[in-house]
Residue frames relative to the residue before (quaternion, step in Angstrom):
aa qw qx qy qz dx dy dz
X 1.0000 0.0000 0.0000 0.0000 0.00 0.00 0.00
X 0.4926 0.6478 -0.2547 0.5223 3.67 1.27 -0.57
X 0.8013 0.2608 -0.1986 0.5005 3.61 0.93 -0.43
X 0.6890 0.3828 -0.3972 0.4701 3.46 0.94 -0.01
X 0.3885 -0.6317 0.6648 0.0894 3.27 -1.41 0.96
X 0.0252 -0.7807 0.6233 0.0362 3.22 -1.06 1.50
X 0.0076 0.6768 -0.7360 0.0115 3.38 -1.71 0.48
X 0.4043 -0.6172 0.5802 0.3450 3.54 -1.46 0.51
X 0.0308 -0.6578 0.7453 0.1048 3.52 -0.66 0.67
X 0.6738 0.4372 -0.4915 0.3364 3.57 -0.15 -0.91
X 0.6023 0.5714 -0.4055 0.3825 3.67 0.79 -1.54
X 0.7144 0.4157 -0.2338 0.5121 4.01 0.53 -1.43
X 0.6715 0.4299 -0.3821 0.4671 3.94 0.76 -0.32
X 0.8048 0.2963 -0.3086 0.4114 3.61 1.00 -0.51
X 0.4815 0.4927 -0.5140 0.5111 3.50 1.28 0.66
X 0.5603 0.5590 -0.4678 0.3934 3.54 0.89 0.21
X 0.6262 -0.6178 0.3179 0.3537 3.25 1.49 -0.87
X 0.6742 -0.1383 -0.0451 0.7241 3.19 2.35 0.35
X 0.6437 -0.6186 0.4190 0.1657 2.41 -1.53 1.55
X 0.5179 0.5898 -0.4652 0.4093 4.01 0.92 -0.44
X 0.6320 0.5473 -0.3508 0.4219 3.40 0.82 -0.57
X 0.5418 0.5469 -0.4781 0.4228 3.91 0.51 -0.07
X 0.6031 0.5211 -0.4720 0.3768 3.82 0.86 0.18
X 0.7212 0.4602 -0.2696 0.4421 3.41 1.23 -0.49
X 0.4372 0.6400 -0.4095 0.4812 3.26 1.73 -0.57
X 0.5878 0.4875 -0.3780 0.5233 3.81 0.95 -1.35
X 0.4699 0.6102 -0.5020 0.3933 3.77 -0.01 -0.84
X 0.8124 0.4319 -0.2116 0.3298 3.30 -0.20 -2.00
X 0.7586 0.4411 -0.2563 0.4054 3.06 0.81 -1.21
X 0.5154 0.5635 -0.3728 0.5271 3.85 1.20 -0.48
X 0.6702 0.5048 -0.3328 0.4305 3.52 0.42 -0.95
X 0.5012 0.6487 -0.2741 0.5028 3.66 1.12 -1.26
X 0.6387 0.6035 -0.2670 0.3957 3.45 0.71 -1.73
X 0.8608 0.2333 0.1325 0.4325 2.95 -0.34 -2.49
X 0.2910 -0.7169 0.5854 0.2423 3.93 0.64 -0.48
X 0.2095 -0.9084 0.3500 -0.0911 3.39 0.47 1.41
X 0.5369 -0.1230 0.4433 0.7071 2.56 1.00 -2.09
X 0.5575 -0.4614 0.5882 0.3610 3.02 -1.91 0.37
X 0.5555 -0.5972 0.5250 0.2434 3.26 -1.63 0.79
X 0.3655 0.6852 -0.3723 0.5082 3.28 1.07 0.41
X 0.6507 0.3705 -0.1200 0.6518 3.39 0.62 -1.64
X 0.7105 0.3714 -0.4975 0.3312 3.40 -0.16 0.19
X 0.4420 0.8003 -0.3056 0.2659 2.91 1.52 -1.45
X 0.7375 0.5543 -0.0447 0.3833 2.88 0.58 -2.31
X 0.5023 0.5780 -0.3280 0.5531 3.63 1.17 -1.41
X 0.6264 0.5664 -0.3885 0.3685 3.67 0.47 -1.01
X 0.8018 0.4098 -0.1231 0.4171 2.98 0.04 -2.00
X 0.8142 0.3426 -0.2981 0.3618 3.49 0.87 -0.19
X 0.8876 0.2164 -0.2312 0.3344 3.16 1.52 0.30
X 0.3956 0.6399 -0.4273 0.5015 2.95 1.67 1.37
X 0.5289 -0.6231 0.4435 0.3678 3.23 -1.01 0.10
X 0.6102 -0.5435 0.2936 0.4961 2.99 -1.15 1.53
X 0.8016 0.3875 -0.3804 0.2500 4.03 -0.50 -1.05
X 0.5300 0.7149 -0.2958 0.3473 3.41 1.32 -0.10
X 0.4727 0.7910 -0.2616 0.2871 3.09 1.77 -1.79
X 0.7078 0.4088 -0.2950 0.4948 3.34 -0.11 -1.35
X 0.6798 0.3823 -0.3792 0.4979 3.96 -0.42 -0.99
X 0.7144 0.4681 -0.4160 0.3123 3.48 0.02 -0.93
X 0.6650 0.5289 -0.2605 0.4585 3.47 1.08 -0.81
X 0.6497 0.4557 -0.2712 0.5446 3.21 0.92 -0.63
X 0.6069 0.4568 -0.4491 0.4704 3.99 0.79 -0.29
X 0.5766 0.5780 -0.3846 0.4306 3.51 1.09 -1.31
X 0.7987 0.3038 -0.2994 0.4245 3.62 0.39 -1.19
X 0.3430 0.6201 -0.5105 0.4870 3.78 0.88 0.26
X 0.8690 0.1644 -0.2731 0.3784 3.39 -0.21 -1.35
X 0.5402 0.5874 -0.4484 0.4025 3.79 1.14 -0.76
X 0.7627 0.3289 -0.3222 0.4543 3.99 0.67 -0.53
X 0.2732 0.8096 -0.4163 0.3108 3.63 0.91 -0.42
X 0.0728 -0.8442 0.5263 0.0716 3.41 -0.93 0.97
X 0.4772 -0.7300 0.4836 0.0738 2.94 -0.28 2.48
X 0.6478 0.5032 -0.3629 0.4421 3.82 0.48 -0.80
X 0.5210 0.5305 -0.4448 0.4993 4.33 0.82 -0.27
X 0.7204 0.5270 -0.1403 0.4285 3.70 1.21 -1.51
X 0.8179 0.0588 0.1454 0.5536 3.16 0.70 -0.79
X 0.8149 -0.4295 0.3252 0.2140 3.48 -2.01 1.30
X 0.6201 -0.5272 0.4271 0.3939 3.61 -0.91 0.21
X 0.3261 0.9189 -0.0173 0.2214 2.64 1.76 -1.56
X 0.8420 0.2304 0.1300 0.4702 2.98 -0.01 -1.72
X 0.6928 0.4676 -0.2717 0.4770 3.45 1.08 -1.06
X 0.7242 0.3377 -0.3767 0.4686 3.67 1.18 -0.21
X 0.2603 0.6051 -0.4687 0.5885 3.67 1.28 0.71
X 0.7153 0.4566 -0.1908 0.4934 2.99 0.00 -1.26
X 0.6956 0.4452 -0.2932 0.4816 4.04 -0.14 -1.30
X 0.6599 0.6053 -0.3077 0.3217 3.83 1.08 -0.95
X 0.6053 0.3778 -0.2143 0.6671 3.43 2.08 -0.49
X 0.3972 0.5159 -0.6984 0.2972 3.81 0.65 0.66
X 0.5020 -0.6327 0.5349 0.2481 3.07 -2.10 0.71
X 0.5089 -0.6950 0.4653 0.2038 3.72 -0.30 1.15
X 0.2858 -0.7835 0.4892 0.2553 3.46 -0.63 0.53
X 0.7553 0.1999 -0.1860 0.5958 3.52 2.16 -0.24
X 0.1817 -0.8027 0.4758 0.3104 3.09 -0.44 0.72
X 0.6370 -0.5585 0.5017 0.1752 3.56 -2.04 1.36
């Protein structure tokens, strides 16, 4: 239990109005995690590959899960596990 990071995606994908939408919620919240990319670069990733009527929700799930407070979900614990696999922006 110490290693799994929880979050409601489905709960934040079906107040969006579909459940398909908890993959991008995950995005946000991975990105949050690991520091992928800028949230920009996802943005974009969005707008260019979803279908136009999708766009909007998707962006709004992404920013759901990228702002989302992982610490309500989950142990002190885990999230500094977790922080130990963010991707530095310099390397030490």
């Amino acid at each position: 239990k110490d290693r799994i990071i929880l979050a409601p995606m489905m709960e934040i994908a079906e107040n969006l109005g579909n459940s398909m939408y908890a993959n991008t919620v995950m995005l946000g919240i991975l990105n949050q995690l690991f520091s992928i990319a800028s949230d920009d670069s996802f943005i974009k990733a969005i707008e260019e590959y979803i279908p136009k009527r999708f766009i909007e929700d998707n962006i709004i799930a992404y920013k759901k899960g990228a702002t989302l407070n992982l610490s309500k979900h989950n142990s002190k614990k885990v999230l500094e596990l977790a922080d130990i696999c963010r991707i530095k922006d310099e390397i030490e």
